[in-house]
C-alpha positions in Angstrom: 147.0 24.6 127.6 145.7 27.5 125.9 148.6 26.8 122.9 147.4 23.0 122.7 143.7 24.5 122.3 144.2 26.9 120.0 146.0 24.4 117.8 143.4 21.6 118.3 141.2 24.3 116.8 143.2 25.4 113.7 143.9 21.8 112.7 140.0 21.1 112.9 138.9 23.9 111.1 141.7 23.5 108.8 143.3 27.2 108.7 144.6 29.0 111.2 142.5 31.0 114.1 143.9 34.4 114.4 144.4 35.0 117.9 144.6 38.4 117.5 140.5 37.9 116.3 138.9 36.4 119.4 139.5 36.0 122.7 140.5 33.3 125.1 137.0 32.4 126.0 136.1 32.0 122.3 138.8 29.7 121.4 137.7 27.6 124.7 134.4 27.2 123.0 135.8 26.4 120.0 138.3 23.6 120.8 135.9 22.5 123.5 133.0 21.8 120.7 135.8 20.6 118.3 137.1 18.2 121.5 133.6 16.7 121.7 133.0 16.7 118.5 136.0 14.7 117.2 137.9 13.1 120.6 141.0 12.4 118.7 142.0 15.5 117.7 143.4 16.4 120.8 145.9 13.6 120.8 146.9 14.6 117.5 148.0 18.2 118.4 149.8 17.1 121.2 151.8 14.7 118.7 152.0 17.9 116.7 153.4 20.0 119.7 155.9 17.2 121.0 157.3 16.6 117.5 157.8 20.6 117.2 159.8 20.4 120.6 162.0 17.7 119.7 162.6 19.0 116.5 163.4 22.6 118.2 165.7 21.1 120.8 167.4 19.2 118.1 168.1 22.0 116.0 169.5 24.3 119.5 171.3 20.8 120.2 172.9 20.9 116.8 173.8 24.5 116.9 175.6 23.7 120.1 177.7 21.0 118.8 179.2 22.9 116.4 182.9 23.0 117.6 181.6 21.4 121.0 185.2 18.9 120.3 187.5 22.0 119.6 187.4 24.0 123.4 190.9 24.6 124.0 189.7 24.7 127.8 188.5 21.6 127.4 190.8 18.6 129.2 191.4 15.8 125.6 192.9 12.5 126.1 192.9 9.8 123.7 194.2 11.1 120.0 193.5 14.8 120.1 193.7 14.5 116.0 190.8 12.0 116.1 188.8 11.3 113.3 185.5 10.8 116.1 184.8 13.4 119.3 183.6 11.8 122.3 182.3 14.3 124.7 181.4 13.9 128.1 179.8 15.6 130.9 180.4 13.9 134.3 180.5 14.6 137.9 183.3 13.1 140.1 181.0 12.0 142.7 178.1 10.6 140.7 178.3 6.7 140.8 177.3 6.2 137.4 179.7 9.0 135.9 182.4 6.4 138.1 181.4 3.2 135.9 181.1 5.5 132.5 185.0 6.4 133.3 185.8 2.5 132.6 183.8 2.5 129.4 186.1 5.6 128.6 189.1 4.1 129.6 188.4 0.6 127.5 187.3 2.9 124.3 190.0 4.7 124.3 192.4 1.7 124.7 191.0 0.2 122.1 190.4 2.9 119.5 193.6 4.7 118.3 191.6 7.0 116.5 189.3 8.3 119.3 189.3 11.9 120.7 187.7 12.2 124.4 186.8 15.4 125.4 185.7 15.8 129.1 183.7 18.9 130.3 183.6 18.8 134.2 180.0 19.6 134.8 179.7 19.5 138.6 175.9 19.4 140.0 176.0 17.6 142.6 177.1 19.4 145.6 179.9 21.5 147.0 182.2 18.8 147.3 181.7 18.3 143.2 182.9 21.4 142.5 185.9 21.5 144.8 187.1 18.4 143.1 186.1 20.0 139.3 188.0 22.4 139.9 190.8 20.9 141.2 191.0 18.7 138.6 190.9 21.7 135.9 193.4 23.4 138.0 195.4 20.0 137.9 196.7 21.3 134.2 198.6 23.4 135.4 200.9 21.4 136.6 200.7 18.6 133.4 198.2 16.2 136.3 194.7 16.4 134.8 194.8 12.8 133.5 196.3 11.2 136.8 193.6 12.7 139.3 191.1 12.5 136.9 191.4 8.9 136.7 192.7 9.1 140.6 189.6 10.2 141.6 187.4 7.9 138.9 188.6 5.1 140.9 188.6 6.3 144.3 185.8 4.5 146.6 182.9 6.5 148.4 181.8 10.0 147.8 184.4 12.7 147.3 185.6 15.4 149.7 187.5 18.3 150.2 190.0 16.4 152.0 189.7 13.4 149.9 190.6 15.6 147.0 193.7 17.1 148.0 194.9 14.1 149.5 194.6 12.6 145.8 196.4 15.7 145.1 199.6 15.3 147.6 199.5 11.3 146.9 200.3 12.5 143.1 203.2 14.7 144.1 201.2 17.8 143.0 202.0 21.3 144.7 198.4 21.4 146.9 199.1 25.3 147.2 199.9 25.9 143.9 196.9 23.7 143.6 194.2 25.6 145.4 194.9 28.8 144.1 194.8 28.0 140.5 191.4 26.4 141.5 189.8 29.9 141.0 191.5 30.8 138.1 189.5 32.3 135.2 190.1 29.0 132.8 188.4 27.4 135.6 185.1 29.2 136.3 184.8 29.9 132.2 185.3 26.0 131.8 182.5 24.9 134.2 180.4 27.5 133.2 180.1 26.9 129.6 179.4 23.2 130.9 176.5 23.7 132.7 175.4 26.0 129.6 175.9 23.4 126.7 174.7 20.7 128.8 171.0 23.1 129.1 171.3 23.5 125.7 171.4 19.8 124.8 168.8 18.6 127.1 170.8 16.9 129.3 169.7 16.8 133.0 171.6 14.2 134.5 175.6 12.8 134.4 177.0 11.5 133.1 176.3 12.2 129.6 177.6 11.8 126.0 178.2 13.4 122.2 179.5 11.1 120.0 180.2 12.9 116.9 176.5 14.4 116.4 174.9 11.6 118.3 173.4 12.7 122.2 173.6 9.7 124.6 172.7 10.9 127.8 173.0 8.1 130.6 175.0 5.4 131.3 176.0 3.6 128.3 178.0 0.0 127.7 181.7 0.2 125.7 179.3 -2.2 122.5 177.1 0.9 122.7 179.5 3.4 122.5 181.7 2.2 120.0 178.6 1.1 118.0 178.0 5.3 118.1 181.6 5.8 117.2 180.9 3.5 114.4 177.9 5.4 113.2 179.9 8.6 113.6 182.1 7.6 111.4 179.9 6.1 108.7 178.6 10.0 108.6 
Protein backbone atom coordinates (compact mmCIF):
# COMPACT_ATOMS: atom_id res chain seq x y z
CA UNK A 1 0.00 0.00 0.00
CA UNK A 2 2.67 2.23 0.99
CA UNK A 3 4.48 1.47 -2.73
CA UNK A 4 1.05 2.27 -4.53
CA UNK A 5 1.04 5.68 -2.47
CA UNK A 6 4.23 6.70 -2.86
CA UNK A 7 3.91 6.27 -6.59
CA UNK A 8 0.40 7.93 -6.73
CA UNK A 9 2.39 10.74 -5.35
CA UNK A 10 5.48 10.90 -7.71
CA UNK A 11 3.26 10.65 -10.82
CA UNK A 12 1.11 13.72 -9.43
CA UNK A 13 3.80 15.79 -8.60
CA UNK A 14 5.53 14.78 -11.58
CA UNK A 15 9.17 13.75 -10.21
CA UNK A 16 10.05 11.49 -7.91
CA UNK A 17 9.59 11.79 -3.89
CA UNK A 18 12.70 10.68 -2.31
CA UNK A 19 11.82 8.30 0.31
CA UNK A 20 14.83 8.68 1.90
CA UNK A 21 13.44 12.66 2.46
CA UNK A 22 10.17 12.13 4.44
CA UNK A 23 8.67 9.80 6.23
CA UNK A 24 5.73 7.49 5.98
CA UNK A 25 3.28 9.77 7.55
CA UNK A 26 4.33 12.58 5.08
CA UNK A 27 3.84 10.63 1.97
CA UNK A 28 0.28 9.53 3.54
CA UNK A 29 -0.55 13.19 3.48
CA UNK A 30 0.69 13.67 0.33
CA UNK A 31 -0.99 10.88 -1.75
CA UNK A 32 -4.03 11.26 0.54
CA UNK A 33 -4.43 15.18 -0.64
CA UNK A 34 -3.28 14.15 -4.23
CA UNK A 35 -6.15 11.05 -3.90
CA UNK A 36 -8.78 13.74 -3.14
CA UNK A 37 -7.60 16.07 -5.20
CA UNK A 38 -7.47 14.12 -8.52
CA UNK A 39 -9.60 10.49 -7.85
CA UNK A 40 -8.20 8.97 -10.83
CA UNK A 41 -4.86 8.95 -10.15
CA UNK A 42 -4.92 6.08 -8.04
CA UNK A 43 -6.29 3.79 -10.73
CA UNK A 44 -3.56 4.93 -12.85
CA UNK A 45 -0.70 3.74 -10.62
CA UNK A 46 -2.13 0.70 -10.07
CA UNK A 47 -2.23 0.25 -14.07
CA UNK A 48 1.38 1.43 -13.66
CA UNK A 49 2.24 -1.23 -10.88
CA UNK A 50 0.38 -4.22 -12.68
CA UNK A 51 1.94 -3.52 -16.00
CA UNK A 52 5.49 -3.44 -14.12
CA UNK A 53 4.58 -6.96 -12.72
CA UNK A 54 3.61 -8.56 -15.84
CA UNK A 55 6.36 -7.18 -17.55
CA UNK A 56 8.78 -8.44 -14.60
CA UNK A 57 7.33 -11.95 -14.67
CA UNK A 58 7.56 -11.98 -18.33
CA UNK A 59 11.06 -11.23 -18.48
CA UNK A 60 11.88 -14.11 -15.25
CA UNK A 61 9.42 -16.27 -17.64
CA UNK A 62 11.64 -15.73 -20.56
CA UNK A 63 14.81 -16.17 -18.78
CA UNK A 64 13.46 -19.54 -17.72
CA UNK A 65 12.66 -20.71 -21.06
CA UNK A 66 15.80 -20.53 -22.36
CA UNK A 67 16.74 -24.22 -22.88
CA UNK A 68 13.50 -25.18 -20.99
CA UNK A 69 13.06 -27.93 -24.39
CA UNK A 70 16.78 -29.28 -24.05
CA UNK A 71 16.70 -31.15 -20.18
CA UNK A 72 18.19 -34.31 -20.89
CA UNK A 73 16.12 -35.40 -17.72
CA UNK A 74 13.33 -34.44 -19.25
CA UNK A 75 10.97 -37.63 -20.67
CA UNK A 76 10.56 -36.27 -25.05
CA UNK A 77 8.24 -38.06 -27.25
CA UNK A 78 7.10 -36.95 -30.50
CA UNK A 79 10.31 -35.81 -32.91
CA UNK A 80 12.96 -35.03 -30.37
CA UNK A 81 14.66 -32.96 -33.50
CA UNK A 82 11.46 -30.72 -33.70
CA UNK A 83 11.42 -27.62 -35.14
CA UNK A 84 8.54 -26.49 -32.17
CA UNK A 85 8.89 -27.44 -28.16
CA UNK A 86 5.86 -28.24 -26.43
CA UNK A 87 6.30 -28.37 -22.72
CA UNK A 88 4.06 -29.56 -20.26
CA UNK A 89 3.67 -29.62 -16.63
CA UNK A 90 0.93 -32.19 -15.51
CA UNK A 91 -0.06 -34.24 -12.63
CA UNK A 92 -1.23 -37.88 -13.10
CA UNK A 93 -4.12 -37.49 -10.95
CA UNK A 94 -5.42 -34.10 -11.95
CA UNK A 95 -8.59 -34.62 -14.29
CA UNK A 96 -7.86 -31.94 -16.53
CA UNK A 97 -3.97 -32.90 -16.91
CA UNK A 98 -6.08 -36.48 -18.01
CA UNK A 99 -8.05 -34.70 -21.03
CA UNK A 100 -4.85 -32.41 -21.91
CA UNK A 101 -2.98 -36.03 -22.46
CA UNK A 102 -5.48 -36.59 -25.59
CA UNK A 103 -4.81 -33.13 -27.02
CA UNK A 104 -1.07 -34.30 -26.70
CA UNK A 105 -1.57 -37.50 -28.08
CA UNK A 106 -3.80 -36.00 -31.29
CA UNK A 107 -0.93 -33.15 -31.78
CA UNK A 108 1.61 -35.27 -31.85
CA UNK A 109 -0.14 -37.75 -34.31
CA UNK A 110 -0.71 -35.21 -36.38
CA UNK A 111 2.44 -33.06 -36.39
CA UNK A 112 5.66 -34.92 -37.50
CA UNK A 113 7.60 -32.04 -36.65
CA UNK A 114 6.50 -31.66 -32.94
CA UNK A 115 8.78 -32.15 -29.85
CA UNK A 116 6.76 -32.80 -26.45
CA UNK A 117 8.61 -32.39 -23.56
CA UNK A 118 6.78 -33.50 -20.20
CA UNK A 119 8.09 -32.29 -16.74
CA UNK A 120 6.17 -34.35 -14.06
CA UNK A 121 5.17 -31.67 -11.70
CA UNK A 122 3.29 -33.54 -8.97
CA UNK A 123 1.15 -31.23 -6.48
CA UNK A 124 -1.43 -32.87 -5.70
CA UNK A 125 -0.87 -35.26 -2.99
CA UNK A 126 1.24 -38.23 -1.93
CA UNK A 127 -0.23 -40.48 -4.36
CA UNK A 128 1.06 -37.88 -7.32
CA UNK A 129 4.34 -38.17 -6.45
CA UNK A 130 4.51 -41.98 -6.08
CA UNK A 131 3.17 -42.21 -9.55
CA UNK A 132 5.81 -39.22 -10.91
CA UNK A 133 8.24 -40.88 -9.79
CA UNK A 134 7.44 -44.04 -11.00
CA UNK A 135 6.94 -42.95 -14.15
CA UNK A 136 10.49 -41.11 -14.22
CA UNK A 137 11.91 -44.23 -12.79
CA UNK A 138 10.00 -46.12 -15.69
CA UNK A 139 13.20 -45.02 -18.10
CA UNK A 140 15.05 -47.12 -16.77
CA UNK A 141 13.75 -49.82 -18.04
CA UNK A 142 12.80 -48.05 -21.89
CA UNK A 143 8.64 -47.82 -20.19
CA UNK A 144 8.14 -44.06 -19.70
CA UNK A 145 5.83 -43.70 -22.69
CA UNK A 146 3.65 -46.93 -21.90
CA UNK A 147 2.74 -45.91 -18.21
CA UNK A 148 2.70 -42.59 -18.99
CA UNK A 149 -0.08 -42.99 -21.30
CA UNK A 150 -1.12 -46.22 -19.08
CA UNK A 151 -1.81 -44.06 -16.37
CA UNK A 152 -3.26 -40.98 -18.70
CA UNK A 153 -6.00 -43.32 -19.45
CA UNK A 154 -6.57 -45.10 -16.37
CA UNK A 155 -10.08 -44.20 -14.58
CA UNK A 156 -10.38 -42.68 -11.00
CA UNK A 157 -7.72 -41.14 -8.90
CA UNK A 158 -4.30 -42.83 -8.82
CA UNK A 159 -2.79 -44.94 -6.02
CA UNK A 160 0.11 -46.59 -4.75
CA UNK A 161 -1.35 -49.83 -5.69
CA UNK A 162 -2.91 -48.60 -8.83
CA UNK A 163 0.50 -47.59 -9.91
CA UNK A 164 2.46 -50.58 -9.58
CA UNK A 165 -0.25 -52.61 -10.77
CA UNK A 166 0.11 -50.41 -14.20
CA UNK A 167 3.61 -51.27 -13.63
CA UNK A 168 3.42 -55.39 -13.34
CA UNK A 169 0.47 -55.15 -16.17
CA UNK A 170 3.38 -53.60 -18.45
CA UNK A 171 5.84 -56.37 -17.69
CA UNK A 172 8.08 -53.93 -15.82
CA UNK A 173 10.46 -55.26 -12.94
CA UNK A 174 8.20 -53.47 -9.89
CA UNK A 175 11.49 -53.94 -7.69
CA UNK A 176 13.79 -52.72 -10.01
CA UNK A 177 10.99 -50.23 -10.14
CA UNK A 178 10.67 -48.85 -6.67
CA UNK A 179 14.11 -48.41 -6.07
CA UNK A 180 14.99 -46.43 -8.97
CA UNK A 181 12.03 -44.33 -7.85
CA UNK A 182 14.51 -42.45 -5.43
CA UNK A 183 17.19 -42.13 -7.66
CA UNK A 184 18.92 -38.79 -7.93
CA UNK A 185 17.50 -38.20 -11.86
CA UNK A 186 14.33 -38.45 -10.13
CA UNK A 187 14.26 -36.00 -7.20
CA UNK A 188 16.58 -33.43 -9.53
CA UNK A 189 13.71 -33.91 -12.31
CA UNK A 190 10.66 -33.03 -10.06
CA UNK A 191 12.48 -30.53 -8.42
CA UNK A 192 13.55 -28.32 -11.14
CA UNK A 193 9.67 -28.71 -12.06
CA UNK A 194 8.12 -27.29 -9.30
CA UNK A 195 11.02 -24.47 -9.67
CA UNK A 196 10.36 -23.48 -13.41
CA UNK A 197 6.81 -23.82 -13.03
CA UNK A 198 7.22 -20.81 -9.91
CA UNK A 199 9.19 -19.12 -12.17
CA UNK A 200 6.60 -18.94 -14.99
CA UNK A 201 3.60 -18.19 -12.93
CA UNK A 202 1.99 -21.19 -13.23
CA UNK A 203 -0.16 -22.35 -10.32
CA UNK A 204 -2.24 -25.01 -11.50
CA UNK A 205 -1.83 -28.32 -14.04
CA UNK A 206 -1.75 -28.90 -16.33
CA UNK A 207 0.07 -26.28 -18.04
CA UNK A 208 1.95 -25.45 -21.33
CA UNK A 209 5.13 -23.62 -23.28
CA UNK A 210 4.70 -23.66 -26.74
CA UNK A 211 7.87 -22.41 -28.17
CA UNK A 212 7.89 -18.99 -26.12
CA UNK A 213 4.16 -18.88 -25.68
CA UNK A 214 2.80 -19.72 -21.73
CA UNK A 215 -0.66 -21.47 -21.88
CA UNK A 216 -1.50 -22.48 -18.58
CA UNK A 217 -4.90 -24.43 -18.43
CA UNK A 218 -6.63 -26.66 -20.29
CA UNK A 219 -6.43 -25.97 -23.83
CA UNK A 220 -8.27 -27.57 -27.16
CA UNK A 221 -5.80 -29.54 -29.96
CA UNK A 222 -7.22 -25.96 -32.66
CA UNK A 223 -5.60 -23.95 -29.76
CA UNK A 224 -2.62 -25.69 -29.47
CA UNK A 225 -1.66 -26.13 -32.86
CA UNK A 226 -2.79 -22.55 -33.59
CA UNK A 227 0.29 -21.82 -30.82
CA UNK A 228 2.49 -24.25 -32.65
CA UNK A 229 1.59 -22.30 -35.67
CA UNK A 230 2.54 -19.04 -34.15
CA UNK A 231 5.73 -20.66 -32.90
CA UNK A 232 6.76 -21.31 -35.92
CA UNK A 233 5.89 -18.10 -37.68
CA UNK A 234 8.62 -16.70 -35.02
Amino acid sequence: MLRTLFLTTAILFGAPVGAQTMDDDRIKELALQAILENPQIIMEAVAILEAQQRAEQAQAAASVMQGLGDDPNAPVLGNPNGDVVVVEFFDYNCPYCRRAGKVVEDLIAADPNIKVVFREWPILGEASVVAARAALAARNQDQYEAFHWAMMTSEGRASEATIMRTARELGMDVEKLQADMNSDAVNEHIATSTELARAMGFTGTPAFVVGQQLAPGLISLDEMQELVANAREG
